[in-house]
N, C-alpha and C positions, 0 to 999 in steps of 0.2 A: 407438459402442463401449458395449459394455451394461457397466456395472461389477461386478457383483452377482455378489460371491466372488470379485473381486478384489482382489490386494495391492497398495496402495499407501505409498508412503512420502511422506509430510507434512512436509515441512522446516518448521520453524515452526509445526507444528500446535497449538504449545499456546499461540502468542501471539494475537494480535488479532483479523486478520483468519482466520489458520489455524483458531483454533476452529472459525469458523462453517464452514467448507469442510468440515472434518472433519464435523462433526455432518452435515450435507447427502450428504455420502460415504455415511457406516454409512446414513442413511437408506433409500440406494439399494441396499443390502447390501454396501459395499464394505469390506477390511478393512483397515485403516488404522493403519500404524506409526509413532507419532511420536515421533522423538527432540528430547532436550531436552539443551540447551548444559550442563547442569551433566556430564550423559555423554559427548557429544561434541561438540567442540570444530570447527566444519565448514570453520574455515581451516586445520584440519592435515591433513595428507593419511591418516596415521596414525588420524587419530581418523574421516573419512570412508570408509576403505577396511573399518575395523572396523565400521562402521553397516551397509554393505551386507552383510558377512559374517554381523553380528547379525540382521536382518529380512530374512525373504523378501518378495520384491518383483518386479511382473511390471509397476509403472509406478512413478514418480516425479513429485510434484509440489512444485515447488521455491519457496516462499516468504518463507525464512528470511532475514531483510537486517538490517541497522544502518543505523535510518533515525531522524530528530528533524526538527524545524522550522529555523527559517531560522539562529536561534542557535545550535544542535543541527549544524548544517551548516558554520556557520561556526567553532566551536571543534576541529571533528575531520574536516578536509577528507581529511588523511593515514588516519587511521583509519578513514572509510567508504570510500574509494575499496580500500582495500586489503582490509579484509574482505568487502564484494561481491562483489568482482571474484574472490576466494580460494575464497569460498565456495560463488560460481556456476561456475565453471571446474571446479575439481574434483569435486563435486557430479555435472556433467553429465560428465565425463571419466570417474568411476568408475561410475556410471547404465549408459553406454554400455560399459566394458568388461564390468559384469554383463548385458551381453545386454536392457538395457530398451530396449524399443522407443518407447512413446507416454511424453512428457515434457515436462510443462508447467512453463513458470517467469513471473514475473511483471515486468516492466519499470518505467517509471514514468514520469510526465506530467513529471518532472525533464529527463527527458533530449531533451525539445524545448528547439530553439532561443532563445535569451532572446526573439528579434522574430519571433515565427509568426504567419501571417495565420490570424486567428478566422473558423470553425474550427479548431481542427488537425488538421489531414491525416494521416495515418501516414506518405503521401510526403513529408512535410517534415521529417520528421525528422533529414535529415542537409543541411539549407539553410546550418546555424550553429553555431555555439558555444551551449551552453549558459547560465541567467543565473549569473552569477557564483558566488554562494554557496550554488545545488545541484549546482554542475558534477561535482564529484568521483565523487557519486553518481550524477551523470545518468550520466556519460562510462561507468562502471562499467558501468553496463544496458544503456547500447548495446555493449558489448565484450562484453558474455551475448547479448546479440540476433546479433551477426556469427557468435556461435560455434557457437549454434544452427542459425544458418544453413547453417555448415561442415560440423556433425554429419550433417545432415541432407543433404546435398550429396555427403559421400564417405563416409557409412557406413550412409546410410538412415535415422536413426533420426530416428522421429516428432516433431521435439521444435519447442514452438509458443512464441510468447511473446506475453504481454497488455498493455497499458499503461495501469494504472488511473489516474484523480486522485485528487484529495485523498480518501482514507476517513475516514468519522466512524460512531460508533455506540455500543450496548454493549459493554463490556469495552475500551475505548480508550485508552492512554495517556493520563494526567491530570496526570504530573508536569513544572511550570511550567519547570522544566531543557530537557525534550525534548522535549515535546508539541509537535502540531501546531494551527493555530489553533482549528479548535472545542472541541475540550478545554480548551483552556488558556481562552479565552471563557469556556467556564462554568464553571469552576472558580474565573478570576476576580471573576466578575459575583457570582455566589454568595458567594464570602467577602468579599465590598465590599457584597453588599445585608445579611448577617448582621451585618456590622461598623458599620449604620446607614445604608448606602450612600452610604460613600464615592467620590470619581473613583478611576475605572480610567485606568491610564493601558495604551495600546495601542502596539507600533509603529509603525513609518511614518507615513505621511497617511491610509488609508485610502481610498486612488483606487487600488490592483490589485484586480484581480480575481479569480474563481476558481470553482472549478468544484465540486462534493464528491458524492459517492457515498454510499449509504448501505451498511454492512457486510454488510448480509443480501444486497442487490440486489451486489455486490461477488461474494458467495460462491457466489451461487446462476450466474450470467456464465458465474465458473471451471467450474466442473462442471458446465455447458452448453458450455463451448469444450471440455473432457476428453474429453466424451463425443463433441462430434460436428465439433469443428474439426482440420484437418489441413492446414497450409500453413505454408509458409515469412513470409508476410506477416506482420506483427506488427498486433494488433485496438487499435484504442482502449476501454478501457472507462468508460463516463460516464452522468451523465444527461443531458447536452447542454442544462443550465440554468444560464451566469452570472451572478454576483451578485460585487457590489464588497463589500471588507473592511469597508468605512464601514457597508453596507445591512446585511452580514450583522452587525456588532456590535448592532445597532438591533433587529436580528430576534432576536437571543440576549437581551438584554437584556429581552425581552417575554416571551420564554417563560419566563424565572425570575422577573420582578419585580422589577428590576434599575432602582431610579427615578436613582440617582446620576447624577453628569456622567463624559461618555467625554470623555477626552483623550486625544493623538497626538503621540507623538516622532516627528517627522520627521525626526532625526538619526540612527532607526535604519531600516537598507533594507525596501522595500518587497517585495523577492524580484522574481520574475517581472512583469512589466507588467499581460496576461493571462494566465489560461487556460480556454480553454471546448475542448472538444472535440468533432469529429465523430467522431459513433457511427455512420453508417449502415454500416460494414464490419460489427459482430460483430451489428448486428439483421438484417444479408442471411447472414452466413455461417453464426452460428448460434441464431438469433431469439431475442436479447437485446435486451429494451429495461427502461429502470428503471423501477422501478415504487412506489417509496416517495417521496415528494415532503420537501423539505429541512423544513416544517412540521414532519411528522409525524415525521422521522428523528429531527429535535431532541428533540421532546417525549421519545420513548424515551431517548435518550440521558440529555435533565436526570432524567427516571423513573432509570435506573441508575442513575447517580450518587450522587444522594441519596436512593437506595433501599437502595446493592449495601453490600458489606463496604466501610469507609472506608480501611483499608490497599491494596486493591486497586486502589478507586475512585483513589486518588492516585497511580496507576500506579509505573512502575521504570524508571531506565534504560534504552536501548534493548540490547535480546538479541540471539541467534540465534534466540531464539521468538517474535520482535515481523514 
């Protein structure tokens, strides 16, 4: 699919990982409408049916979710599961009655099984239950993924789903409410080395593991699946590089200068056991593999951070734009 002087519409373009997608779009000449939550509201149906009417659109890419970390999941299990679920349903329901054919939405490493054999498989996906306190929003994404399926089963329409891990990078969420761990890492580590370097204290024990992407390799996936994936299967997207929470504090803490002591509430959940993911689906289907190494992604990220604007840098509650 060549993009170039196409309309697309960018659900969440103006949050995190959306920016970079968009920017990668227009690159390719594509024209790119993104609405933003203070306009419309994407669990009303009213304020989505008025977005289509407002922007012309000949595709839709669907990003926009209510997502935070393990805390962030556990305080508003009622509130993500309903917003995703609201957002992506109707979203892809009004997509298809304007006649959009090709429709990309985004899934997430949440909604594997709490005990998936490493790898993860994308056929594992429906082995189990989700782990406890990302369930809401796992379950959420898999009920986008079946419906997609359905879309695409009785009405034709193109519409693919992707399943990223953890993203980190520029422009990230940073506030210690919602953030997901490498944010919240160096934002901790940072104000405990300026404060003398104080101990940090971390959740869990630091024995799960995890997997993390970097935002540009994240963006650049999407609009490599836009353009050239078309199947009902849903792709993992990864670097297919493990690291435990314990190794990755250790590695954050070098890259800022972080001499202090790391301490561990064990008292608080660790999330998921693991997660690593197999990637070899979207590097056969359509030749993605990552290509920025967790070194390097860091370094940019602490550059941002304590480069960017410091109200930004501390991020916002999570959006419709995140």
């Amino acid at each position: 699919m060549d993009v170039d002087g196409v309309n697309v519409i960018v659900t969440g373009g103006a949050g995190f990982l959306g920016s970079h997608v968009v920017a990668l779009l227009r690159d390719k000449g594509a024209i790119c409408h993104v609405p933003r939550s203070r306009d419309y509201d994407l669990t009303r149906e009213v304020d989505v049916e008025r977005m289509f009417r407002d922007m012309p659109a000949d595709t839709v890419v669907h990003l926009a979710a209510e997502v935070g970390g393990i805390g962030a999941n556990q305080r508003n299990p009622g509130r993500y599961i309903f917003s995703n679920m609201m957002m992506g349903a109707l979203v892809m329901e009004h997509a298809r009655q304007a006649g959009i054919q090709k429709y990309l939405q985004t899934g997430t490493v949440c909604s594997y099984p709490k005990i998936t054999p490493v790898p993860f498989r994308e056929d594992s996906l429906w082995d189990g239950y989700p782990e406890e306190t990302n369930a809401p929003y796992g379950v959420a994404k898999r009920a986008l993924l079946v419906q997609a399926q359905a879309y695409r089963l009785q009405y034709g329409m193109q519409a693919i789903t992707l399943l990223p891990v953890n993203l980190y990078g520029p422009r990230d969420n940073f506030d210690l409410e919602t953030s997901h761990v490498i944010p919240a890492l160096i934002r901790k580590m940072i104000e405990a080395r300026d404060a003398g370097n104080v101990p940090v204290t971390l959740w869990g024990d630091g024995s799960a593991s995890r997997e993390f992407l970097f935002v540009g390799d994240a963006a650049r996936a999407i609009v490599l699946a836009f353009q050239h994936y078309d199947d009902p299967a849903p792709v993992n997207l990864g670097s297919g590089q493990e690291i435990s929470v314990r190794d990755l504090a250790t590695i954050v803490a070098d890259a800022i200068g972080f001499t202090g002591s790391i301490e561990w509430d064990a008292t608080k959940p660790n999330g998921q056991p693991r997660r690593c993911l197999d990637t070899s689906r979207a590097t056969e289907m359509f030749s993605f593999t990552a290509e920025v190494s967790l070194e390097e992604g860091l370094a940019a990220t602490v550059e941002w951070f304590t480069q960017g604007d410091a109200e930004q840098a501390q991020g916002k509650p999570p959006s419709q734009d995140d």
